[in-house]
C-alpha positions, -999 to 999 in steps of 0.1 A, spaced: -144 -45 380 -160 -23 351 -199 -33 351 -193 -39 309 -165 -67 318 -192 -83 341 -221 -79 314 -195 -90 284 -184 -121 305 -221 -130 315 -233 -126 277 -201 -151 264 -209 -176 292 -245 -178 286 -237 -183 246 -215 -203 252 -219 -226 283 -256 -225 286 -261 -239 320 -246 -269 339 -275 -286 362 -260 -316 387 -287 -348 390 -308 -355 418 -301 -387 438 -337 -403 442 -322 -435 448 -290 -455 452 -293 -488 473 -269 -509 478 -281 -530 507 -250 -518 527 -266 -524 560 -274 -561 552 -311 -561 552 -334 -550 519 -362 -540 548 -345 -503 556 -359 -469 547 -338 -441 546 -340 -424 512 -324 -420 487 -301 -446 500 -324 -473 515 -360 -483 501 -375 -511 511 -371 -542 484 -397 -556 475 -404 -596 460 -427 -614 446 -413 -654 445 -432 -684 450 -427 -707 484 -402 -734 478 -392 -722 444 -355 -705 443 -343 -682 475 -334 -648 482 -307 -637 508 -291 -600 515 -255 -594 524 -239 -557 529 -238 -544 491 -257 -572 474 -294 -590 469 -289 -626 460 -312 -645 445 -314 -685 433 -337 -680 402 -368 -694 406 -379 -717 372 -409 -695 375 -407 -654 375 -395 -632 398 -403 -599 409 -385 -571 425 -390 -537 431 -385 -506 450 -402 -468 455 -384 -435 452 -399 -401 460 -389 -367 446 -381 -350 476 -362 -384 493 -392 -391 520 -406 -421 530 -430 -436 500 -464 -432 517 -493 -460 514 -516 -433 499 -532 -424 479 -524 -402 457 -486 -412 463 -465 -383 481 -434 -361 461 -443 -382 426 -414 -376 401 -427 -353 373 -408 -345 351 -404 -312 323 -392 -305 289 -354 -309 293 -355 -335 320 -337 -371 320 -347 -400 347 -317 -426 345 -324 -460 365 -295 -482 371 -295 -516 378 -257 -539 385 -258 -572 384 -234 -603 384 -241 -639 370 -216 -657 398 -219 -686 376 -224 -672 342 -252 -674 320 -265 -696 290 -271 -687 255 -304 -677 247 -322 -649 229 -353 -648 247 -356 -616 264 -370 -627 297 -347 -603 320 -371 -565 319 -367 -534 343 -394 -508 340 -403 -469 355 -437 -469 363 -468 -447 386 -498 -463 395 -525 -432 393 -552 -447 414 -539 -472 439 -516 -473 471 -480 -484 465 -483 -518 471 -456 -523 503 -453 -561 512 -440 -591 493 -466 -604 473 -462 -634 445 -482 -617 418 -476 -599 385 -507 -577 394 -493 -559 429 -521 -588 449 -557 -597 451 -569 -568 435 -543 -560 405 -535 -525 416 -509 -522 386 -533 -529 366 -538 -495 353 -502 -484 362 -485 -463 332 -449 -468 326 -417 -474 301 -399 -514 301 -373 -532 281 -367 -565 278 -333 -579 273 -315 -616 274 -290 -623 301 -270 -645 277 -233 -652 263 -247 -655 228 -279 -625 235 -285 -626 190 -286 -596 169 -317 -572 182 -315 -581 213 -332 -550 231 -370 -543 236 -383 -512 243 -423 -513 255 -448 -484 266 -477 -495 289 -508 -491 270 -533 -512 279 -548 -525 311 -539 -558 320 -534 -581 358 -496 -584 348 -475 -550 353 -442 -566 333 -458 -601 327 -475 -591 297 -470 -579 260 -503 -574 254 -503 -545 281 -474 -531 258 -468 -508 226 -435 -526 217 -413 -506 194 -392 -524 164 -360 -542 186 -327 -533 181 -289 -530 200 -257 -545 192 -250 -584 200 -229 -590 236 -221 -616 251 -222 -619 297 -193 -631 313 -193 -648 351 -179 -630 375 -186 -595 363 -206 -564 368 -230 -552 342 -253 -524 343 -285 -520 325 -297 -484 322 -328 -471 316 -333 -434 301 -358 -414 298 -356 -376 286 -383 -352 276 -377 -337 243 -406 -316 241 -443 -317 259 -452 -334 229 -419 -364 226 -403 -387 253 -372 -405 241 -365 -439 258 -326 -455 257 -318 -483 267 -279 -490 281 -257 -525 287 -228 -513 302 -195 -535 309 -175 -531 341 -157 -505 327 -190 -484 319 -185 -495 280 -216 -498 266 -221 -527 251 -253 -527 234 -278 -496 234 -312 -485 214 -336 -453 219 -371 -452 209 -392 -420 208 -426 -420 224 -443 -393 203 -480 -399 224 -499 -415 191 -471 -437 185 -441 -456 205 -414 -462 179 -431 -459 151 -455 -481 163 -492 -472 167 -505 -467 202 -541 -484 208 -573 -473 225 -561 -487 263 -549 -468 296 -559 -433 304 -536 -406 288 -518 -437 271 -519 -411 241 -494 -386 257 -461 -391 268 -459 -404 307 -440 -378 331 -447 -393 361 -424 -418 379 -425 -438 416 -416 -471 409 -384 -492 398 -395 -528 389 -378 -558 374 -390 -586 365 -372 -621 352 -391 -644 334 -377 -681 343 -343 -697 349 -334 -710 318 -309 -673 309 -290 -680 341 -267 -715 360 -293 -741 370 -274 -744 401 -300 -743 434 -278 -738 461 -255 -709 454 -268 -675 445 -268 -673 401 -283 -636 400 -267 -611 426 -277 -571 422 -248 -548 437 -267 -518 431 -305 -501 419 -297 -468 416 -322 -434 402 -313 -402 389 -326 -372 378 -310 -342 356 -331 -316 359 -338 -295 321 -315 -268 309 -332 -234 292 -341 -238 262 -314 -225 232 -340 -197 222 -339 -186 257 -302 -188 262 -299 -165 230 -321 -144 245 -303 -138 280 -277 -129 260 -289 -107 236 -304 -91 262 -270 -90 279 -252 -78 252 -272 -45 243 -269 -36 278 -229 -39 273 -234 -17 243 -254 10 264 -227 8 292 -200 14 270 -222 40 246 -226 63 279 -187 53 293 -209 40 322 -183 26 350 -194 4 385 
């Protein structure tokens, strides 16, 4: 093959195509193996919950977590690592997510409501990203919005939104909240939170069926961090859906305060999947079958492209060597 075809063809593609990156899998759990304790990234991480004694009940089977809603909150969550190791107790935390301009992290959550839910507005179902820069991830069951004794997450930086599980959710019914100030409750809190104006498109939940809620977020820019948040149906429709921009001085528009260190920059770093529901008044008051059952938690990242300037450079770079080639007659 001529040496100018190859150069012509590598100038078109990179115009043209740019270039096509796959995602990481940093996790996908499904609880296939029937027990929430396994480790085995990305597929198993160990799930972690915070209910109180007497109040609800948990229980695993192969490709679900079932819970009986407590009337009080419940927490849940689970570590990833970049490199798909164990999540150490250290700290500093080992193979931390960081992400770079171009980069998207996509958390997934699917749930069912066996039983369906009630109609309500109040946003008391939230999943957040989150890093704690100056404690150990917190590894054992503990009944506390703070991580235990010591509120570990106190300081931990981090994207949330809040949504209804409902069959009448209102107008607005997303909330999309950057971790600003210190405070004992990681997802318990608003006054730990910028919140940005709500928004998303009215749905309804049906019994019986799998929903997703996804949770985006994709650096623009060093300087800009969009946030989206997804309701997908069981055919991946979405549903309802709202992006915020984290610009560092301001979340959405809104004003970020004096709080959390570097609370004035947009947050790169990423190690923990949390959820948190607020009471049992979104979902069946039933206490002895399951009435919240997750089929999947689930992380992703995309890693960046180049940069358009930089893909019209490759080319152009490409391009006047196809003109020297063919200039000089030049063959392979």
């Amino acid at each position: 093959m001529r040496l100018a075809k190859r150069l012509g063809l590598m100038a078109v593609g990179l115009l043209v195509c740019g270039s096509v990156a796959n995602a990481t899998v940093l996790l996908n759990d499904t609880w296939a193996d029937g027990n929430r304790t396994s480790t085995g990234l990305p597929t198993d991480s160990p799930t972690l919950i915070g209910q109180s004694s007497g109040n609800g009940s948990n229980s695993v089977s192969p490709g679900s977590l079932n819970f009986i809603v407590p009337t009080n909150s419940l927490k849940i969550w689970e570590y990833f690592t970049s490199d798909n190791s164990a999540p150490d107790g250290n700290q500093p935390h080992n193979a931390v997510t960081q992400l770079g301009v171009g980069d998207v992290l996509t958390a997934s959550v699917k749930f069912k409501l066996p039983q369906g839910a009630t109609a309500t507005t109040g946003k008391n179902f939230r999943v957040g990203l989150f890093f704690d820069p100056t404690d150990a991830r917190v590894q054992v069951d503990t009944n506390s919005d703070g991580g235990g004794g010591t509120s570990p997450w106190a300081d931990a930086v981090g994207y949330a939104v809040q949504l209804p599980l409902s069959t009448a959710s209102g107008t607005n019914p997303l909330l999309l909240e950057k971790r600003t100030v210190s405070n004992t409750s990681l997802l318990g809190s608003g006054g730990a939170y910028t919140a940005a104006p709500t928004g998303g498109t009215a749905y309804s939940l049906a019994a019986n069926t799998e929903y997703t809620v996804q949770f985006i977020l994709s650096e623009v820019s060093a300087s800009q961090l969009d946030v989206t948040a997804k309701i997908l149906d069981s055919t991946n429709a979405v549903i309802s859906q709202l992006t915020q921009s984290d610009l560092g001085t301001t979340f959405g528009g809104t004003a970020v305060p004096a709080g959390l260190t570097g609370n004035t920059s947009i947050y790169t770093k990423f190690d923990q999947l949390f959820l948190r529901n607020s009471d049992a008044t979104q979902v069946n008051s039933d206490t002895v079958n399951p009435n919240l059952v997750f089929t999947n938690y689930a992380v992703d990242l995309a890693p960046g492209v180049p940069e358009p300037a930089s893909l019209s450079l490759l080319a152009l770079g490409s391009l006047m060597a196809l003109r020297r080639v063919r200039r000089d007659g030049g063959r392979n």
